[in-house]
N, C-alpha and C positions, 0 to 999 in steps of 0.2 A: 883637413885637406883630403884625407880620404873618402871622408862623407860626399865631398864635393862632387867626386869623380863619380860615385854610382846615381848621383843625379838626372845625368845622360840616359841611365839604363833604367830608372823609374819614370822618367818621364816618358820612353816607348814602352815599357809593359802598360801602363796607366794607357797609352795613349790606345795598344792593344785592346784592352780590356775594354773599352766605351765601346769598338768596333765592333766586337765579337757580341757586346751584350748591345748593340741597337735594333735587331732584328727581336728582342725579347720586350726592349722599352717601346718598339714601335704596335708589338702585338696587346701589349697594356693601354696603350696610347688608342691603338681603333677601338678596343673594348668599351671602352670609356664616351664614345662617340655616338651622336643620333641617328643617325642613320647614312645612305649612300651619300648624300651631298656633302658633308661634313667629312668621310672616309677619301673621298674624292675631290675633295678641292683643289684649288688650286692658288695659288704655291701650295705644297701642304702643309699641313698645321699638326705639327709633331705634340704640343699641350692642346689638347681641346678646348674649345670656348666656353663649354660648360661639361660638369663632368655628371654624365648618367650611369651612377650607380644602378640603377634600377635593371640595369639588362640584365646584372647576374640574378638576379629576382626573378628577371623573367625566364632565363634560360633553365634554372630548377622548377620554374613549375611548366616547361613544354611537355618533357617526358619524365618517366618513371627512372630515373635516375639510381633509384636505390637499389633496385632490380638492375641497372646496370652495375653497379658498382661491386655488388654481390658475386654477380660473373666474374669480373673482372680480380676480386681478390681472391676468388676459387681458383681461376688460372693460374695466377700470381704464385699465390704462396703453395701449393701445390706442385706446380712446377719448380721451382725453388728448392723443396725439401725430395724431389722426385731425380731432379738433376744432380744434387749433391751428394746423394747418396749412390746413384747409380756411378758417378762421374768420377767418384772418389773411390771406390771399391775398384776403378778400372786402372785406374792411376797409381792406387797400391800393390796392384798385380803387376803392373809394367815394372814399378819401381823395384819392388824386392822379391817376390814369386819366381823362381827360375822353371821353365817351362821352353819346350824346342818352338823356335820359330819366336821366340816374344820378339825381337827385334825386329824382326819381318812384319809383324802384324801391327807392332805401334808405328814403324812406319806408314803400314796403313792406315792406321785409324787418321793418321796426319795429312795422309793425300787425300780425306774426304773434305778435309777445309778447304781445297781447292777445287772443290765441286759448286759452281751455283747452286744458291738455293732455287731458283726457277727450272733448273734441270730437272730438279726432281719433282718437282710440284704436280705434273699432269700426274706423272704415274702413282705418287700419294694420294691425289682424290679420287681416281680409279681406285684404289684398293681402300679406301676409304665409304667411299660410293658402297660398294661391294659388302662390305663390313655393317650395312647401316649406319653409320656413324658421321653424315652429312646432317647439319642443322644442330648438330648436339657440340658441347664442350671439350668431347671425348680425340678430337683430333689438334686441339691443342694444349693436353694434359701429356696423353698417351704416349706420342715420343717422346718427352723428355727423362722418362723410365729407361731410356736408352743413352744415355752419356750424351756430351758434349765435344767434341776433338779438342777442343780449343781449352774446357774446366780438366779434358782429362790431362794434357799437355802441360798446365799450369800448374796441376796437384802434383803431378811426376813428378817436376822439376825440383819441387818443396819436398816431396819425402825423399826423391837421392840426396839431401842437404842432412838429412835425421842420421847418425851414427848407426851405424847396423851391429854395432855392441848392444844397443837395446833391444833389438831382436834377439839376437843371443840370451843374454841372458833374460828375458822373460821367457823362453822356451825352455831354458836349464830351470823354470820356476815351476814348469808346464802348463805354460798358457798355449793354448790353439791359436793357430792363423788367424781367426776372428775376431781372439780376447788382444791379439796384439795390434791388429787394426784400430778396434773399436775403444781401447782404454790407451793406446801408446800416441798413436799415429793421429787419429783426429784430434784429441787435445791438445796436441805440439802442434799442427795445423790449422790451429785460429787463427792468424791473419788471413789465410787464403782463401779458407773456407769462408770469412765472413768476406772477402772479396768477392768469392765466387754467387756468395746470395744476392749481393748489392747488385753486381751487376747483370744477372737473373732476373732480379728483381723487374730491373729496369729493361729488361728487354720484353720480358712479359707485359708491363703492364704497359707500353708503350707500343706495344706491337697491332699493327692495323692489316697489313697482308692478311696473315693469318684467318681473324674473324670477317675478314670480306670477303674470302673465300670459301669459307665452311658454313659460314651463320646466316641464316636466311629469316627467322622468322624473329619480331623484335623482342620478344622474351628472351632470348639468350644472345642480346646486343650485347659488347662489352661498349667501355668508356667510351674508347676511338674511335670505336664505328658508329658510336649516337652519334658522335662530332660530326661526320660524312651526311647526316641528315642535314645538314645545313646549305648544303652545298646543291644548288638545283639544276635543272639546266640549262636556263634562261635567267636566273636573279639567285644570290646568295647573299644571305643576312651575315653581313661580313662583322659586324658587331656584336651578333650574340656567337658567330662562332669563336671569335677571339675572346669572348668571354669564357664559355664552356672551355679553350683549349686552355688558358689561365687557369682555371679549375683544375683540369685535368691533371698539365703539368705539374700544379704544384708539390704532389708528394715526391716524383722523380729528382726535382729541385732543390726541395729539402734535404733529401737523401743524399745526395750527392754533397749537396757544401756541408753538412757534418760530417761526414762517411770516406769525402776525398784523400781525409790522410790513410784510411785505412786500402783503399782501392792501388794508390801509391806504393805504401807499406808492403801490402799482400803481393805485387806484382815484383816488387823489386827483390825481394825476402827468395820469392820462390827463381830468381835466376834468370828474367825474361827482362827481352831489352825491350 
């Protein structure tokens, strides 16, 4: 009898979940397809009449892909280990470091998530520009060397939860601020931290603003901005781009449906609704 009753409630998640994921079956569905007649039809035809494998064939051999790819996981993982370190050192000064003004200023740090990102965007290529660092990788490695609001806000949360008895006594051991950082604090901090890569992760490598704005020359394409070559301005090869973005996405995809419990885990652990 009880089973009966959450029948109701699987049958709308189930019904949810087909919704959410048709925008992903429909972009597998044109991939698969010959060309604009077939993409366009009418009614449309959500299986294809026949399915051409061949376009992922063809969209690895338009461009140098490996040389994208390369960009793209120098960004990545770079950022990643660039962000977590920086994000997490700020995080543990807010948390346990007593210093005048720390409440004032991680106030601040948290009125910067409420700044657009396109607010600041002009005056970062100006000083970018300036910097020579327009067409190079260098301006989407380089801030991330500067925290996060949002990773340092999440870490906070997770070390005010760490007993400050182990502070204590590892200083009565005499470990310095850094040995108690660096040997206490980040290993009691693995859900967050590995939250914090994941979703790094994925903002890196998914991110398109970024490289359409700094990157000009196609050696230092990353993934998502090869994708935008498909798109022209009169006719778009709507079939090899849904192939390439299939491609693309897949590691994001992965990562997420093994990783979601951790993403879960790590956000709920450090005290954020």
């Amino acid at each position: 009898m009880r089973a009966l009753r959450k029948v109701p409630q699987y049958a709308i998640l189930i019904l949810l979940s087909i919704v959410f994921l048709m925008p992903f079956l429909w972009m597998l569905s044109t991939s698969l397809k010959g060309g604009t007649d077939d993409i366009f039809s009418y009614p449309p035809e959500f299986i294809p009449k026949s399915f051409h494998w061949e376009n992922y064939s063809k969209v690895l051999s338009m461009y140098p892909w490996g040389q994208f790819l390369k960009n793209t996981c120098l960004i990545t993982f770079i950022s990643m280990g660039a962000t977590l370190l920086s994000s997490s050192m700020v995080a543990f000064a807010f948390a346990r470091l007593r210093f005048p003004g720390r409440e004032k200023l991680f106030w601040l740090v948290l009125a910067t998530m409420m700044v657009p990102y396109y607010t600041t965007l002009i005056p970062q290529y100006i000083l970018f520009t300036k910097l020579g660092w327009v067409n190079t990788l260098k301006p989407l490695i380089v801030p991330n060397f500067f925290g996060s609001a949002f990773y340092i806000f999440m870490l906070r949360q997770f070390f005010m939860g760490i007993p400050p008895e182990l502070d204590d006594s590892a200083r009565i051991d005499g470990a310095s601020t850094w040995r108690v950082f660096w040997t206490i604090y980040l290993p009691l901090a693995k859900p967050a931290i590995i939250t914090v890569c994941i979703l790094q992760f994925m903002s890196a490598w998914s991110d398109f603003i970024g490289p359409l704005i700094y990157l000009h020359s196609e050696k230092n394409y990353t993934l998502t901005l090869a994708l935008n070559t498909f798109r022209g301005i009169h006719y778009t090869d709507w079939h090899y781009l849904m192939a390439g973005t299939m491609m693309v996405s897949l590691p994001s995809l992965v990562l997420f449906f093994f990783a979601q419990n951790y993403i879960i885990g790590g956000i709920s652990i450090s005290g954020m609704k």
